[in-house]
N, C-alpha and C positions, 0 to 999 in steps of 0.2 A: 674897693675904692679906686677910681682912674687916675689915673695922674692927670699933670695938667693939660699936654696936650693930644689924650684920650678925648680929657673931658668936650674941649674945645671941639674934637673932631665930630663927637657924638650929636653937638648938640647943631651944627650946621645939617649933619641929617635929620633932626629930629625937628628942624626948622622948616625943613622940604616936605616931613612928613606932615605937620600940622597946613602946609597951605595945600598939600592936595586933599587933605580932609575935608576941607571946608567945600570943594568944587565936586566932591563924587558921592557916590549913595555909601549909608553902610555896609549892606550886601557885598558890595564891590570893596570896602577898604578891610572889610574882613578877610575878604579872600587875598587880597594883597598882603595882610597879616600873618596868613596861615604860611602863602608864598616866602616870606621873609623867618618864620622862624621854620620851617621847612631847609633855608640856605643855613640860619644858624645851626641846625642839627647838623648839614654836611660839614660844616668848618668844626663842630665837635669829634666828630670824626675824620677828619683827616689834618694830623697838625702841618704836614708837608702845605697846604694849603693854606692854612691859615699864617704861616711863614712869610709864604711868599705876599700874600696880597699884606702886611704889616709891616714888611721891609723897606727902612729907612732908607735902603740904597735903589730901593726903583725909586721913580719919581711916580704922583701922585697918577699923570695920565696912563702910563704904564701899566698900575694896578686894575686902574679900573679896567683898561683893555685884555687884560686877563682874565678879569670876573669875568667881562663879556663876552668871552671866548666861551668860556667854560659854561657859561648861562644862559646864551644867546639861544631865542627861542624855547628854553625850560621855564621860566617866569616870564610873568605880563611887563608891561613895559614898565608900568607904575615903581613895580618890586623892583627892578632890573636897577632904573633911577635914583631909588631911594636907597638900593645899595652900591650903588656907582660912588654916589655922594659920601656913602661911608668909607668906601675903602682907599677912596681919595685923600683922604687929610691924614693926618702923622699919628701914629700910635706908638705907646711906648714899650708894649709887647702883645704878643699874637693873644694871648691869653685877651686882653683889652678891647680886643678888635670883636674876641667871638660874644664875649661880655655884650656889647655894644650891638651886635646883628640880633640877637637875640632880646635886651631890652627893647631898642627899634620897634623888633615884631610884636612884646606886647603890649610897647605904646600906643601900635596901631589896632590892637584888639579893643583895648581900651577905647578907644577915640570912636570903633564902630560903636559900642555900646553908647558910647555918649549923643550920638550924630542919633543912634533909635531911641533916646533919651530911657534906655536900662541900664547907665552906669551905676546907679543905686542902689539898682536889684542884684546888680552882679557882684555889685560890694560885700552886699550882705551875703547874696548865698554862696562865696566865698569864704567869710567866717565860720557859719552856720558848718558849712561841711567841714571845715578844720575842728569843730567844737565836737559834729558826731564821730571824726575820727578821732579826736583826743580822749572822747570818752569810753571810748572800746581797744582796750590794749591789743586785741587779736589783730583786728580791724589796722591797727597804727602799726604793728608790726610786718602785716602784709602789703599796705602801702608804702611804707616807709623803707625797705628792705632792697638798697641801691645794689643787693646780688642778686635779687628776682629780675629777670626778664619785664625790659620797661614794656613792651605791650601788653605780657600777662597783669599787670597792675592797668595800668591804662584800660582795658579794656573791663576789670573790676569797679574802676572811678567811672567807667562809663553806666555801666549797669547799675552802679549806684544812683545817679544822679539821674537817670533816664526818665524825664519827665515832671523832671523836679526843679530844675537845673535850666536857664537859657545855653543856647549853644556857645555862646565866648566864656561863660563862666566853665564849661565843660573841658572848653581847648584851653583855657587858664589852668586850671586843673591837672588837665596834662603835661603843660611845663613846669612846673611846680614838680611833678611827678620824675622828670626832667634833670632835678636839683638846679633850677633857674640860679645864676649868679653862684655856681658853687653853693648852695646850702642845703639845708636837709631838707625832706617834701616839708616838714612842719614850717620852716622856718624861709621856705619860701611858698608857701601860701600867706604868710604873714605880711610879708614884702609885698603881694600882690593884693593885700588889703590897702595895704597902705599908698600901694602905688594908683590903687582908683579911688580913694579915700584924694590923694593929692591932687588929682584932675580936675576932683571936684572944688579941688581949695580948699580941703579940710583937712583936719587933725585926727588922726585915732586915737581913741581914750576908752582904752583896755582896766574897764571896773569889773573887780570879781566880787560878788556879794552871797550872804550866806541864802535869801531869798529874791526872786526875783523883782526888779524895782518897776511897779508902777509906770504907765506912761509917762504921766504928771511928772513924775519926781526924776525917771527919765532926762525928759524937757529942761527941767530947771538942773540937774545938773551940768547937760549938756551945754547950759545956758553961762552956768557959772563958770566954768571952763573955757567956754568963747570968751570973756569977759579979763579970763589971766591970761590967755594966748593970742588975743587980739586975732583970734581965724576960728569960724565954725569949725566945731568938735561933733566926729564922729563917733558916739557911744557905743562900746560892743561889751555886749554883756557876757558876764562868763558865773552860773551858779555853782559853790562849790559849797555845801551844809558845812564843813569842814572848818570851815572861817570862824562858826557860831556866828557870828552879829558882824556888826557897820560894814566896812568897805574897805577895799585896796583900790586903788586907779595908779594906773602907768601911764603916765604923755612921755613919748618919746625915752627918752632918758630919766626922767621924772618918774621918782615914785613917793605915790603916800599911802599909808598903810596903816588906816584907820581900823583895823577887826580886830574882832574881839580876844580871838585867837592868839596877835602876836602882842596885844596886854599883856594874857596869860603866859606867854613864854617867855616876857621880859620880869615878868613877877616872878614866875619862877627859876631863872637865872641868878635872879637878885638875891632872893631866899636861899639860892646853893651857894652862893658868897659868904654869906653870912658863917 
């Protein structure tokens, strides 16, 4: 979580980043994306750098003149801009700053899928590949394993996905792979549902059911959901026989935990009281 005047600094580039979206092709704000979390990777490695461009004691034109030292001519002008813009305003530790270059770049992955109107599909087959990694312990162990060589994984996510997969959900994939925002790959693929799930102005509403539901039923729950959260709801299904019967749903913080499963274990809790 950023502090306040992270927050503030983030969101003045993330300001510049939504109006050059509107004025360029996706092709083009993709590759600006790639550009930007390509700078995020270097300020992950080198914290001497990420120091200086977050220090309170240069002033803001100072930093940027440093990026642009350092960058001039290696990104397009676009990347160069929209990291200028970032490294300019007040962060309240380096740690914030790389936080920030690094969402930046996948707001603007996001933003190309939306501009070729496949934010949707990149939502979903983002789950989808969380759901066939979650269901293969090998599989979750090899991608998840922050001591394996991140290209030898990355290029496993690649061969998985090869043709399965649009290209942003791919390079999504790889940040995630990454541990985007400090987390684990699980748990930032999660973040990256949810973070094109919000673009769109929706909600994720994470239902695990012991069969899989119906489109219909789908719809209306998705529907009753809009209805308590006042924002279309993004349904992601998760089958687990495990449950037995009804349903769990997680919104955010919210959970309800209709199955049949945790009846049985509050009945039998009850019954060992006794």
């Amino acid at each position: 979580m950023m502090h306040a005047a992270s927050r503030e600094s983030y969101t003045v580039a993330a300001e510049r980043l939504d109006a050059y979206v509107r004025g360029a092709e996706p092709s083009a704000v993709a590759a600006t994306a790639d550009e930007l979390l390509s700078v995020a990777a270097l300020l992950r490695r080198e914290p001497r750098l990420r120091r200086a461009l977050s220090d309170p004691a240069r002033s803001g034109d100072d930093r940027a003149g440093l990026l642009t030292g350092i960058l001039g001519g290696k990104v397009g002008a676009d990347a160069l801009g929209l990291l200028t813009a970032l490294v300019s305003g007040r962060w309240s530790a380096p740690s914030e700053l790389l936080d920030g270059a690094e969402r930046l770049g996948v707001e603007a992955l996001l933003a190309a899928a939306e501009s070729a109107g496949d934010l949707g599909e990149v939502e979903d087959e983002l789950f989808r590949f969380g759901q066939v990694v979650a269901g293969q312990p090998a599989l979750s162990n090899a991608l998840g394993n922050p001591m394996a060589p991140a290209e030898q994984r990355a290029t496993l996510a690649r061969e998985l996905l090869d043709g399965k997969a649009r290209p942003v959900t791919v390079r999504l994939v790889e940040v995630a792979l990454g541990g985007f925002g400090g987390r684990s790959f699980t748990g930032a693929l999660t973040r990256l549902v949810e973070l094109a799930a919000d673009r769109r102005d929706r909600q994720v509403a994470y239902v695990t059911v012991a069969a899989p539901l119906s489109e219909e039923e789908e719809r209306r729950l998705g529907a009753s959901l809009s209805a308590i959260y006042g924002r279309e709801v993004s349904v992601k299904q998760t089958v687990n026989p495990e449950v037995l019967g009804g349903m769990s749903v997680r919104v955010g913080s919210d959970l309800y935990d209709g199955t049949v499963l945790r009846r049985l274990n509050e009945t039998r809790n009850a019954l060992a009281k006794r």
